[in-house]
PLY file of the C-alpha trace (Angstrom):
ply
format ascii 1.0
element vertex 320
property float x
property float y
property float z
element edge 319
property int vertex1
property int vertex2
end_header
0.00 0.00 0.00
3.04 2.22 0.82
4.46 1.60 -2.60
1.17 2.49 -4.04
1.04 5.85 -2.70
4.59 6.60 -3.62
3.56 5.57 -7.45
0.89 7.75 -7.55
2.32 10.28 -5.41
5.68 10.26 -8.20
3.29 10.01 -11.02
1.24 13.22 -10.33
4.56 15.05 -9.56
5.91 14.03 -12.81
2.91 15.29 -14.64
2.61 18.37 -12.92
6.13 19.49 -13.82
6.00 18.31 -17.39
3.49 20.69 -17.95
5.67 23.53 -16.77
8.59 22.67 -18.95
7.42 24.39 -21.55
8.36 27.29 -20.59
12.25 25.85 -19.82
13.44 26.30 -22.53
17.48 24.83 -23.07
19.39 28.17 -24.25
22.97 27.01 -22.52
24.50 26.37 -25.74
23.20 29.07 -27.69
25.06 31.83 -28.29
24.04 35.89 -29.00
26.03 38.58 -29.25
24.14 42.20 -28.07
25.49 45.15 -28.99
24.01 48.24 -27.22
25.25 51.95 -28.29
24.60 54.79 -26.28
23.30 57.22 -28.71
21.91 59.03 -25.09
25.38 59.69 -23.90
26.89 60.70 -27.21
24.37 63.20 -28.32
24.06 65.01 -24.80
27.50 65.30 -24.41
28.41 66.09 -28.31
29.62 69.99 -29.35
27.63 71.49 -32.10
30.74 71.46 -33.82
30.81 67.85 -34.00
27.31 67.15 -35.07
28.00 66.84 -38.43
30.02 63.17 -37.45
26.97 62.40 -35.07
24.98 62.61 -38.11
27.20 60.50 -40.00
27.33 58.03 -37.77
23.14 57.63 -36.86
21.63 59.31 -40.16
18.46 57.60 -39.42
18.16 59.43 -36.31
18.03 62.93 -37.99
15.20 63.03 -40.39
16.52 65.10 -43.64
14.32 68.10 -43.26
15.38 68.66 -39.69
17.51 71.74 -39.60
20.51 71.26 -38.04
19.58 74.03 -35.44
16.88 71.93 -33.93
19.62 69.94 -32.58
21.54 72.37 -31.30
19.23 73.60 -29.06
18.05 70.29 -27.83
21.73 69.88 -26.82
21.71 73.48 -25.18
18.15 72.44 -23.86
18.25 72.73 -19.85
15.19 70.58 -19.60
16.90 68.00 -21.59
20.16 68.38 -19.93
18.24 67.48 -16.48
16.53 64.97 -17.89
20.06 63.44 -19.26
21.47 63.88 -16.05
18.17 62.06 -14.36
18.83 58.95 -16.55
22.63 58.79 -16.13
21.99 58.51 -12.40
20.37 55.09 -13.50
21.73 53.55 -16.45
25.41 55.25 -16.89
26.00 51.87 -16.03
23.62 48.96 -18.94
25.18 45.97 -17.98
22.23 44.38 -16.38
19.96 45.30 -19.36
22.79 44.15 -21.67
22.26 40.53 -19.80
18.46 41.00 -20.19
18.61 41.34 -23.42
21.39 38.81 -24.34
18.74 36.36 -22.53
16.08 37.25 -24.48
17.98 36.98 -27.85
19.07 33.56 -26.66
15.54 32.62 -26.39
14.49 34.03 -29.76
17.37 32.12 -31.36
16.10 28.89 -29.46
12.76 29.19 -30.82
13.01 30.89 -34.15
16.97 29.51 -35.39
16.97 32.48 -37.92
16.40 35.44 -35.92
19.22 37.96 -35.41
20.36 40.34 -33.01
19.04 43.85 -33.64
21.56 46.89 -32.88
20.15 48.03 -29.72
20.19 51.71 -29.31
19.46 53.76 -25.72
18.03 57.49 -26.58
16.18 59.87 -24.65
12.57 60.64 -26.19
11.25 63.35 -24.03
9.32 60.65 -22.13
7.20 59.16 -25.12
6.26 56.21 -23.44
3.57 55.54 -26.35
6.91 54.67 -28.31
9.41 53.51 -25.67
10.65 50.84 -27.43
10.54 51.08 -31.59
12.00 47.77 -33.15
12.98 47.36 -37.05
14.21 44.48 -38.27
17.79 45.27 -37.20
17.62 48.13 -34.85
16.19 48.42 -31.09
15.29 51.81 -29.59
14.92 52.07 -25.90
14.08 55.56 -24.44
15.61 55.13 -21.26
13.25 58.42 -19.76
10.52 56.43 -20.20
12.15 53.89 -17.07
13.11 56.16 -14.18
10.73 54.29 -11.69
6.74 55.15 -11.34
7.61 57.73 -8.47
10.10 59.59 -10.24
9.41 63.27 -10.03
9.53 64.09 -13.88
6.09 61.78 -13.80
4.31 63.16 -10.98
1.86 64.75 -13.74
0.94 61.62 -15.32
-1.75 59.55 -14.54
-1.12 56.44 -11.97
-2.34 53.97 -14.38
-0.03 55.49 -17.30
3.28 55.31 -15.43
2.38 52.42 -13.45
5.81 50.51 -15.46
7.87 53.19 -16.24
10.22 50.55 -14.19
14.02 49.74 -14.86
12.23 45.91 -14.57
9.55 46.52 -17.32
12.03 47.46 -20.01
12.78 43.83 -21.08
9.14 43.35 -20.87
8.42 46.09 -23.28
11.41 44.73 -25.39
9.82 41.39 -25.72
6.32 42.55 -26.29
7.69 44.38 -29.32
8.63 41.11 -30.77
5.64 39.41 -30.08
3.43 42.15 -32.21
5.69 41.22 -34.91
5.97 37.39 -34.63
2.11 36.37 -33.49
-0.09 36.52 -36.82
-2.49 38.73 -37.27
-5.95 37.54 -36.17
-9.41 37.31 -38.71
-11.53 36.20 -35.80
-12.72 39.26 -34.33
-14.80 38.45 -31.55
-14.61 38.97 -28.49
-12.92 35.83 -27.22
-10.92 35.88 -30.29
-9.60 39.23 -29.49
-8.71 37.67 -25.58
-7.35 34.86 -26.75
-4.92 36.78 -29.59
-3.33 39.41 -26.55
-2.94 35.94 -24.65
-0.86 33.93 -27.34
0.97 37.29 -27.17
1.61 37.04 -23.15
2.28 33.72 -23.64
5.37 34.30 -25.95
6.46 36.88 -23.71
6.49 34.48 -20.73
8.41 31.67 -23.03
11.15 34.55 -24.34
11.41 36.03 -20.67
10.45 32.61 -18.35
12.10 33.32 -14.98
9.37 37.19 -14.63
6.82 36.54 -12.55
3.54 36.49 -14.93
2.16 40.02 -13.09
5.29 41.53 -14.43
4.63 40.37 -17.62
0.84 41.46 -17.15
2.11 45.02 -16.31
-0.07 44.52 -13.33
1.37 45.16 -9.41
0.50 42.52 -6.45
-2.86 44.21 -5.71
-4.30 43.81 -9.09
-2.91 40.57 -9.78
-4.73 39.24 -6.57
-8.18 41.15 -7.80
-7.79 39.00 -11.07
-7.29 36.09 -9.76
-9.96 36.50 -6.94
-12.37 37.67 -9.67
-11.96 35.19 -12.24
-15.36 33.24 -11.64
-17.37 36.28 -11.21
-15.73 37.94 -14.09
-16.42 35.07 -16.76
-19.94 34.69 -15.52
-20.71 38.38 -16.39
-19.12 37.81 -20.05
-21.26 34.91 -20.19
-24.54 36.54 -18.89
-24.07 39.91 -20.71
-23.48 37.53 -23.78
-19.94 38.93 -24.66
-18.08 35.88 -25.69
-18.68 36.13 -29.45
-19.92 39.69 -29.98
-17.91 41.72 -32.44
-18.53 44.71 -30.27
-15.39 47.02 -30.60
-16.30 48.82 -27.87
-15.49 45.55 -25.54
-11.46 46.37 -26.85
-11.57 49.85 -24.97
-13.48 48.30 -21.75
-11.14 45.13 -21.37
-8.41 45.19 -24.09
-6.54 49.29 -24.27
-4.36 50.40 -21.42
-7.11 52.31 -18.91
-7.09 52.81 -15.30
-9.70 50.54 -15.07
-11.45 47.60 -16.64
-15.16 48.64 -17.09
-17.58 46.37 -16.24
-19.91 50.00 -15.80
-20.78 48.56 -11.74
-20.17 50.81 -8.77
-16.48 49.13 -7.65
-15.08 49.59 -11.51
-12.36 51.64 -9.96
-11.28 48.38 -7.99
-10.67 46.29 -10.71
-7.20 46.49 -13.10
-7.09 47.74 -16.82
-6.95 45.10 -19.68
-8.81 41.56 -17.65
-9.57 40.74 -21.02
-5.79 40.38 -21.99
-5.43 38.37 -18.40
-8.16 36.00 -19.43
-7.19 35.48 -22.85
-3.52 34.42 -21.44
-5.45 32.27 -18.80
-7.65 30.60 -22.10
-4.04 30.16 -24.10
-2.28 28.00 -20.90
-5.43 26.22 -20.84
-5.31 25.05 -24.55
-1.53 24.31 -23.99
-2.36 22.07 -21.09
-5.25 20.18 -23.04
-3.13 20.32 -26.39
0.21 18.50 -27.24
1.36 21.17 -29.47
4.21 23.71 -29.99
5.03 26.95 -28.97
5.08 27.80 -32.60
2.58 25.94 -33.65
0.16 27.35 -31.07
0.59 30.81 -32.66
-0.77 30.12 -36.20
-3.77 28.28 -34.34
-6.72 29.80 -35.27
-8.26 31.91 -32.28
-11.26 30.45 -32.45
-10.12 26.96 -32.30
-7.64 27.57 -29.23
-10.82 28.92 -27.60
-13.00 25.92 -28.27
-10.08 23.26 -27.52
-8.86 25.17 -24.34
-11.77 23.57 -22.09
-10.94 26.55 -20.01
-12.88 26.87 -16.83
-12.29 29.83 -14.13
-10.76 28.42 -11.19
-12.91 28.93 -8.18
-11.47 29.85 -4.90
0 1
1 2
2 3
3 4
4 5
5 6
6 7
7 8
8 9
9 10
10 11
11 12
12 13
13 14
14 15
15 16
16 17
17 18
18 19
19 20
20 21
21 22
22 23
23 24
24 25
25 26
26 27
27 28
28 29
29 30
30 31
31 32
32 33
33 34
34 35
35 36
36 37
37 38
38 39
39 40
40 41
41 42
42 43
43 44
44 45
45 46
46 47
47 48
48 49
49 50
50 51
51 52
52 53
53 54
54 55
55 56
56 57
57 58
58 59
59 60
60 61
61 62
62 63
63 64
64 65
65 66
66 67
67 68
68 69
69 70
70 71
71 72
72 73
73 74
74 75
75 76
76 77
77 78
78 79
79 80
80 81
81 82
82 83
83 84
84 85
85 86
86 87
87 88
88 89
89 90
90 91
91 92
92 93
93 94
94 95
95 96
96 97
97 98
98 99
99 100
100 101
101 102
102 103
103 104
104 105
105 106
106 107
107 108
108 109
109 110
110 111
111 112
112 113
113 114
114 115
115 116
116 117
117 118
118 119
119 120
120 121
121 122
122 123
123 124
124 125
125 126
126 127
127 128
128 129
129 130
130 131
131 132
132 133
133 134
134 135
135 136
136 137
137 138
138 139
139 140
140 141
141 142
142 143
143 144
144 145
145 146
146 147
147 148
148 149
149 150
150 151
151 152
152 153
153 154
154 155
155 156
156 157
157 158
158 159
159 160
160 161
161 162
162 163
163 164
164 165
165 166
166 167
167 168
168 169
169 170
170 171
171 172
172 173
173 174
174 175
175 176
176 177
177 178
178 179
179 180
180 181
181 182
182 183
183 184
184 185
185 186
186 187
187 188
188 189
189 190
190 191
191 192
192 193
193 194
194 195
195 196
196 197
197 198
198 199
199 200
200 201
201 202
202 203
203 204
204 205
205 206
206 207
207 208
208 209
209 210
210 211
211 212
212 213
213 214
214 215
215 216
216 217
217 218
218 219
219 220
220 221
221 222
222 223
223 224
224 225
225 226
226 227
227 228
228 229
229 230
230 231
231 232
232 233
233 234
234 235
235 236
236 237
237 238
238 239
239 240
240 241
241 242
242 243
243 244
244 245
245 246
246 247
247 248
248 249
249 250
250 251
251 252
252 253
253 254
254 255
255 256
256 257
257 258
258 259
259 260
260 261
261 262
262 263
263 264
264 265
265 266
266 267
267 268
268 269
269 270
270 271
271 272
272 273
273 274
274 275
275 276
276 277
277 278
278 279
279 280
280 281
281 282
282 283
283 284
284 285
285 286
286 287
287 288
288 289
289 290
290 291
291 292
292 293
293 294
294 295
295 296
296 297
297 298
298 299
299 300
300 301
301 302
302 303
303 304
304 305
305 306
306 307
307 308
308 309
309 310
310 311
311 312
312 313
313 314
314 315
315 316
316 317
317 318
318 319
């Protein structure tokens, strides 16, 4: 009987921790090189005189009919200057992101063999966190104002929600969200679940390309909101199901559970409890589902039709 209860006991642990491995991926023997350049440094602490090489050197970083007096005064800027001075304080030393990122490029190589290394570039952008992080097919741009920390005093006039991860920590994230928009296919299935379940395959390849962040990093979301989700998941589902959501073409579902808001609105009286984007939580929770119930690939769960992942994912809320 002992023996018994040892087999199963060995049995369920096995299965529970195959299911995990996905996300363990083997990158020891891969190889990237990263290359960072400072364009940040170099333009704040170029002469006009020497502009003319800067230019040289980054022409697609000075649009043609810029005149070249535009740049001379955001060199002489004082604002800029401070805020140059804010982000040295920070990230005069990149060696940490440079790991990050070296990670991350390992993973990409491990699940796409072709990919290569962008030339990552660190700029200031007078904190245009809509485009933080701009990624070509072989160049990175990080604004590094956009990561001071959430309580920096150059935010204090932005809205909680807004600079929530303007976070040294969320810039990898950001990174590797970048190349998920480009490597996830574009979806036709436009309803509502379909539009969940395409931001989940999208968390989920985050998670794989960055595996050792905890998932509310990866969310965006803090401790508090993470807990709310998770709390919230029955009751949540339930009013999808009962407002008759799940399919509905609805647009206006992306800006109450999809968009970056303060809030997700479910238009009760304790909205202002709940975290922005649920839908985007669920639609990763619907994805892990279909990847438990599915022997597939990583890849291969990506060009999965929405619609099918949905109907295959036998996803149920967990109750608590």
């Amino acid at each position: 009987m002992k023996y018994s209860y040892l087999l199963i006991f060995f049995t369920i642990l096995f299965l529970s921790c195959s299911k995990n491995k996905e996300a363990d991926a083997d990158v020891s023997g891969i190889e990237a090189q990263t290359k960072i350049e400072r364009f940040d440094q170099k333009f704040y602490t170029t002469s006009p005189e020497e502009l003319g090489s800067l230019k040289k050197e980054y022409p697609y970083l000075f649009p043609v009919k810029i005149n070249d007096t535009v740049w001379i005064n955001k060199m002489k800027n004082k604002d800029e200057l401070e805020l140059f001075e804010e982000t040295q304080k920070l990230y005069n030393d990149f060696s940490k992101e440079e790991k990050e990122l070296n990670d991350l490029f390992r993973h990409l190589k491990y699940y796409y063999p072709e990919f290569k290394e962008p030339k990552v570039i660190t700029l200031l952008s007078n904190i245009d966190y809509d485009n933080s992080v701009i990624l070509t097919d072989s160049i990175l741009l990080i604004s590094l104002d956009v990561y001071l920390g959430k309580d920096h005093k150059v935010y204090q006039d932005y809205p909680k929600y807004v600079k929530q991860n303007f976070n040294r920590s969320h810039i990898i994230v950001d990174v590797a969200e970048q190349y998920a928009e480009k490597i996830v296919p574009p979806a036709r299935d436009r309803s509502f679940t379909g539009r969940m379940v395409q931001e989940g395959k999208k968390k989920e390849l985050v998670h794989r390309l960055l595996p050792d962040l905890p998932y509310a990093e990866i969310m965006g979301y803090n401790k508090d909101q993470m807990e709310w989700a998770e709390v919230n998941e029955v009751d949540i589902w339930k009013y999808f199901i009962e407002n008759e959501m799940l399919f509905s073409n609805d647009p206006d579902l992306s800006l109450r559970f999809l968009d970056q808001a303060p809030f997700s609105k479910f238009y009760i009286a304790n909205d202002k409890d709940s975290p922005g984007r649920i839908g985007v939580w669920f639609g990763w929770r619907i994805v892990r589902s279909y990847l438990n119930h599915n022997k597939t690939t990583l890849q291969k769960m990506l060009v999965t039709p929405n619609d099918i992942i949905f109907k295959r994912s036998k996803y149920k809320p967990n109750k608590n």
